[in-house]
N, C-alpha and C positions, 0 to 999 in steps of 0.2 A: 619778487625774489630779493633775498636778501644780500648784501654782497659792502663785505665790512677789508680792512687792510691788515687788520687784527688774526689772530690764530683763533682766537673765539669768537663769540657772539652773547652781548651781552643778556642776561635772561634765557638763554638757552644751552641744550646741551647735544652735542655733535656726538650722534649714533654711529653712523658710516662716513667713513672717509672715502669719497667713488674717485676722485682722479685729479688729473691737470684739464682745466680747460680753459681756449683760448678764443680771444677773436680780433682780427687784425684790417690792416687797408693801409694803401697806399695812396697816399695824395700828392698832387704834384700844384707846384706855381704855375700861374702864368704869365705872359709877358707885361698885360697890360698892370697887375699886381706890382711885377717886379720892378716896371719903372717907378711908379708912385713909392715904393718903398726902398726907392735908391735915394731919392731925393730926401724921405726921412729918414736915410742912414746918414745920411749927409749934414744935415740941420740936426739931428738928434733927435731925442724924444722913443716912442714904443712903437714896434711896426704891427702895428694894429691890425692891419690884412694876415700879416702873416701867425699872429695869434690867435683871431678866429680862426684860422685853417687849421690851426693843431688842436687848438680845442673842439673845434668839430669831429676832427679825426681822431681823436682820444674818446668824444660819446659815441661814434660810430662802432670800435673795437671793443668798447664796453657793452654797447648793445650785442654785438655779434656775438663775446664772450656769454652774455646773459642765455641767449639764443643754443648756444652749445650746451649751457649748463641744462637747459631746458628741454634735449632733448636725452639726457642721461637722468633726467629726471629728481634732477637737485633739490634741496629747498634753500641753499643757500652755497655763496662763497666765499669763501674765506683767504686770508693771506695778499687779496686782488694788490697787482701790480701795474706798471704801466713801461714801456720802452720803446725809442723811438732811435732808429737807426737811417741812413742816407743807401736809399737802394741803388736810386740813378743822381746824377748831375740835377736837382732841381727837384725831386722826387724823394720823399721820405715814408718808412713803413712805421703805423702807430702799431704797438699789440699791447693788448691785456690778456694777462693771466693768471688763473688763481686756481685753488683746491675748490671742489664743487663736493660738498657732503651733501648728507640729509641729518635732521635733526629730530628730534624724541617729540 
């Protein structure tokens, strides 16, 4: 499936506009993460644990999103987004979401 940030797609042309779809997750830290990345908030540099965790949870909500689009029968999405907000203390929710057409 195809899934651009764009209002279009290139080489193509969007027949049906079907909806909003989304797919989302919630991941949370944990302690043993959280110390190791205290010490590199401390010394400086990337907190590396806590960047695969978002980027995991960003391909998670992508695939979930795909997974939506797939059962309304897409052939692509278009506009895809991404947003990430703090649910709990420690715990943050990733979503993707975009327009799911079909195309000519």
């Amino acid at each position: 499936m195809k899934m651009v940030t764009t209002e279009t797609i290139a080489g193509a042309e969007i027949d049906e506009s079907i909806g909003v779809v989304r797919g989302s997750t919630v991941e949370a830290r944990n302690i043993g993460r959280d110390v190791t990345q205290l010490v590199r908030n401390v010394t400086g540099g990337e907190l590396k644990a806590y960047s695969r965790l978002l980027s995991n949870a960003r391909d998670e909500a992508l695939s979930r999103m795909e997974a939506d689009a797939a059962e309304v029968e897409a052939d692509a999405v278009v506009n895809v987004r991404f947003e990430t907000s703090t649910v709990v203390q420690g715990g943050a929710e990733v979503i993707a979401y975009g327009t799911a057409v079909r195309l000519r």
